[in-house]
C-alpha positions in Angstrom: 0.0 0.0 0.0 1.5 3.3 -1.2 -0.5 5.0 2.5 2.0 2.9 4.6 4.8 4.6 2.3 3.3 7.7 2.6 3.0 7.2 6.4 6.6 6.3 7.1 7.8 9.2 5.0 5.4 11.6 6.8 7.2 9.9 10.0 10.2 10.7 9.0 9.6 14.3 8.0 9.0 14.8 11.7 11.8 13.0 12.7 14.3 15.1 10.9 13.1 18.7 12.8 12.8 16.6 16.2 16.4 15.3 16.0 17.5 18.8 15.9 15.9 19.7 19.4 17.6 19.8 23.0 16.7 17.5 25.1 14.9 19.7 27.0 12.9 21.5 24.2 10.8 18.1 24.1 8.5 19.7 26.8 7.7 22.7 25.4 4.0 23.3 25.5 2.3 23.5 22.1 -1.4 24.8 21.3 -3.1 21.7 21.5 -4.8 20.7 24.8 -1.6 22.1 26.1 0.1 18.8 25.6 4.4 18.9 25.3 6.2 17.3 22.6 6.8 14.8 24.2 2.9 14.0 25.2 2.4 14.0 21.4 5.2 11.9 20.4 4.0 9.6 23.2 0.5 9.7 21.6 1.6 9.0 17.9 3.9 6.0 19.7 1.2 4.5 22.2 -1.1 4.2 19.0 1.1 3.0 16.6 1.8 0.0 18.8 -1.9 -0.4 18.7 -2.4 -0.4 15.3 0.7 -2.9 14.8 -1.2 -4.9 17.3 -4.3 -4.7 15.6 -2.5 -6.1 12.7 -0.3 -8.9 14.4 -2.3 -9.8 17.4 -6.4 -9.7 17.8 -6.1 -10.7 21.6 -2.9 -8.8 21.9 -4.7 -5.5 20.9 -7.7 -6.3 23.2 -6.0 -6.5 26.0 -4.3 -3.2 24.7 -7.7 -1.6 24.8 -8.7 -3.2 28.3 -5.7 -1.7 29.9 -6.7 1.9 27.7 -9.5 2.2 29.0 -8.7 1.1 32.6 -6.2 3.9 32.6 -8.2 6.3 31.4 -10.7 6.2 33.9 -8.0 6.6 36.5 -6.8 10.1 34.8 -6.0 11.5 31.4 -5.1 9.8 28.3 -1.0 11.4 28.4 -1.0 10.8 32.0 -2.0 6.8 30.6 0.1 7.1 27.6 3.4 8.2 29.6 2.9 5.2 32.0 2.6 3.0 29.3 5.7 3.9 27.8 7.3 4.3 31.6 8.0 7.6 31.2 9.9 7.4 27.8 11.3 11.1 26.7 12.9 13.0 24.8 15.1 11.8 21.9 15.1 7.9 23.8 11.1 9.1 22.8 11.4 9.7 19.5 14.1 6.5 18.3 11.4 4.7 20.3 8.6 6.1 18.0 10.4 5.9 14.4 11.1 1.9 14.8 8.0 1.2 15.7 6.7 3.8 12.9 9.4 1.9 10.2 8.1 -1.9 11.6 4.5 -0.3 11.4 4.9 0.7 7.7 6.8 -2.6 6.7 3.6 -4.5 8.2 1.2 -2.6 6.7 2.6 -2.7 3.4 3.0 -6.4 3.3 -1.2 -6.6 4.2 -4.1 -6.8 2.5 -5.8 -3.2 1.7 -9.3 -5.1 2.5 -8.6 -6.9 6.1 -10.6 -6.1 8.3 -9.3 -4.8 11.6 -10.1 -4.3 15.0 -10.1 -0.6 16.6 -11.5 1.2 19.8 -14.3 2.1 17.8 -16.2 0.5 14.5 -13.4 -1.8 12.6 -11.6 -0.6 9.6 -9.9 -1.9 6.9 -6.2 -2.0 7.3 -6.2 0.8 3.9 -8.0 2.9 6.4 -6.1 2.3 9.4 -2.4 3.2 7.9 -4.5 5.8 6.4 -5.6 7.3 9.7 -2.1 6.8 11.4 -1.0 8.7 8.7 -3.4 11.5 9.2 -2.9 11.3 12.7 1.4 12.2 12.5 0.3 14.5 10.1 -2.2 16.5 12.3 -0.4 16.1 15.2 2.7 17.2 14.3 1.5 20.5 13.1 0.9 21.5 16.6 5.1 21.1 16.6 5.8 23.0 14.0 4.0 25.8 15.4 5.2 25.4 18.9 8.6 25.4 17.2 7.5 28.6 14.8 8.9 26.2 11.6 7.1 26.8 8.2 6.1 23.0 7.3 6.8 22.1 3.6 4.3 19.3 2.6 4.3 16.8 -0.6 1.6 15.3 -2.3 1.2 12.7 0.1 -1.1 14.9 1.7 -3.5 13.9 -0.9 -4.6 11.0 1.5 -5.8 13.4 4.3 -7.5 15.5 1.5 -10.0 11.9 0.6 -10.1 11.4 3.9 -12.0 14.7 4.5 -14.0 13.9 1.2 -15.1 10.3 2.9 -16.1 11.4 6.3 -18.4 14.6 5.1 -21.0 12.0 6.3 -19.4 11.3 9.2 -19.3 14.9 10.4 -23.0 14.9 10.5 -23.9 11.8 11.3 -21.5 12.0 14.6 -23.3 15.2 15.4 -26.4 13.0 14.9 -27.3 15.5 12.1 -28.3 14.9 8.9 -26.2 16.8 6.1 -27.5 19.7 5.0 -27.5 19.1 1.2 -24.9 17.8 -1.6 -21.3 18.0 -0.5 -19.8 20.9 -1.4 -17.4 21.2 -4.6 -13.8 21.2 -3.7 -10.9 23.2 -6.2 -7.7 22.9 -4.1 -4.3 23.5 -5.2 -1.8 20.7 -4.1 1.6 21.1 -2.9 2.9 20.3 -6.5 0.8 22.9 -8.3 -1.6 20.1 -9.3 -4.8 20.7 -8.6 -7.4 18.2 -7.2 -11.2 18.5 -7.6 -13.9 16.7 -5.5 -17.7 16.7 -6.0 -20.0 18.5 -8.5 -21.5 22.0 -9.0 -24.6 22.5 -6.6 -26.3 24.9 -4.3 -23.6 23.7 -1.1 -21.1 25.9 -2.8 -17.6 25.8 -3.6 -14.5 25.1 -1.4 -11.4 26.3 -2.7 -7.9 27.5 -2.2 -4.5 25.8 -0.4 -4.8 21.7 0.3 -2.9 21.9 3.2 -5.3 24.5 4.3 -7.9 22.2 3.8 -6.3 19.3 5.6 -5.5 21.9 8.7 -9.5 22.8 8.8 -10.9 19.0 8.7 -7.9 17.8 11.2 -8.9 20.5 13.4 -5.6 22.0 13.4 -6.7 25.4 12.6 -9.9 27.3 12.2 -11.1 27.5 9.2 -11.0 31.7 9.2 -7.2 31.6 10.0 -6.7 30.2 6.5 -6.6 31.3 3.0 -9.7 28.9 1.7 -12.3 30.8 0.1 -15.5 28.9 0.8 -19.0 30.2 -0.8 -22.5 29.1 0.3 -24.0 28.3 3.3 -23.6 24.2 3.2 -19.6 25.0 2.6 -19.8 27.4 6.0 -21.4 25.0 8.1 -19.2 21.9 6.6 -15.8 24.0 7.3 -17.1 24.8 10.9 -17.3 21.6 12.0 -15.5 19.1 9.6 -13.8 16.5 11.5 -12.4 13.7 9.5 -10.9 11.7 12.4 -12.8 8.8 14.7 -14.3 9.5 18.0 -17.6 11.4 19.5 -17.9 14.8 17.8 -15.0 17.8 18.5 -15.4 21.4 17.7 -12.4 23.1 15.9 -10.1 25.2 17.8 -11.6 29.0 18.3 -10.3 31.6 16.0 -6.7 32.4 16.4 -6.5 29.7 18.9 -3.9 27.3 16.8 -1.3 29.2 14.2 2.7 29.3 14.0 4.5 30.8 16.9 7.0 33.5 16.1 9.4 31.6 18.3 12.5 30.0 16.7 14.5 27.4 18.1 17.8 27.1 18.2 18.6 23.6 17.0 21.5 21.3 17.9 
């Protein structure tokens, strides 16, 4: 599968501006939840072992879940996540997290696209779970490269998050226990290439248009959709871009206006 490719590289991207941190610039806070680096590289870790167990080992990953949820009740999901990982940090953290994302992407490559896979919620096919693991380093690590106030240079390979916001414009209302409000918009987006990349047909739910990555920080939740350049016309397009969520879970609102951008910060690096 060209998604677990796509994954590893994305893996790797993120990799190559952590390496270049102090050990001690792995807590700095960033803009989401409040959560340090290292609470996110913990995050992306913790759940990639899941996935690899979801993919190796059906009773191994439901025990995974068993002792999830267990912990969670008990506190928060970082405070669960570090003492799974006893307290892994810093850059012991992040080799930690790149062989797991390297055996992770080997695994998932050698699989079926259409096996059916256990998760915490409904099952997915293991095209949608590298999928979502890749959407998840994605997302995730923009909250680093703003903490860190480094302009992110994407690829292509963020075409995968831009279907996966196509695919869940049910989702997003049906989550919401909503039904959509009409046709899904048309998309025009311009990819990191200078392609561009069209979704949907001309109707009364308007037109979407502008920067991909823009488009992948709005239905991520990484930004709201008013701190970006998209241009978005009629009222179905509004109310999609103000709460389009293309990851699994009960329903999130995006982060207020001005809430999530790039700090002017710059770190030294090593």
């Amino acid at each position: 599968m060209q998604q677990a490719t796509d994954f590893l590289d994305e893996s790797i991207a993120l990799d190559g501006l952590l390496a270049s941190l102090a050990e001690d610039d792995f807590e700095t806070l960033t803009q989401f939840k409040g959560w340090t680096i290292n609470n996110i590289i913990r995050h992306l870790l913790v759940w990639n072992i899941a996935v690899d167990l979801s993919l190796r080992d059906e009773a191994a990953f439901g025990a995974f879940v068993a002792a999830m949820m267990a912990g969670v009740r008990g506190g928060k999901l970082p405070e669960f996540e570090a003492s799974y990982l006893d307290g892994l940090s810093g850059h012991a953290l992040r080799k930690a997290w790149m062989e797991r994302a390297e055996a992770t992407a080997a695994a998932f490559a050698a699989a079926d696209p259409k096996l059916r896979l256990k998760w915490v919620g409904p099952e997915m096919s293991a095209l949608s779970s590298i999928t979502a693991r890749l959407m998840e380093t994605w997302a995730h690590a923009q909250a680093i490269y703003d903490a860190l106030g480094v302009e992110r240079r994407d690829t292509d390979r963020i075409g995968n998050i831009v279907r996966l916001g196509v695919i869940t414009w049910g989702f997003t209302w049906k989550n919401r226990r909503m039904e959509p409000p009409g046709p899904m918009p048309q998309l025009r987006l311009l990819a990191p290439s200078g392609a561009i990349w069209e979704y949907g047909e001309p109707s009364d739910s308007g037109m979407i248009s502008g920067n991909a990555t823009a488009f992948c920080q709005v239905v991520t939740q990484c930004r709201h959709v008013a701190d970006t350049s998209l241009e978005v016309t009629g009222e179905v397009a509004h109310q999609w871009m103000s709460v389009a969520q293309c990851f699994a879970g009960p329903p999130q609102d995006p982060p207020a206006q001005g809430a999530r951008h790039r700090a002017a910060q710059t770190f030294e690096r090593q």
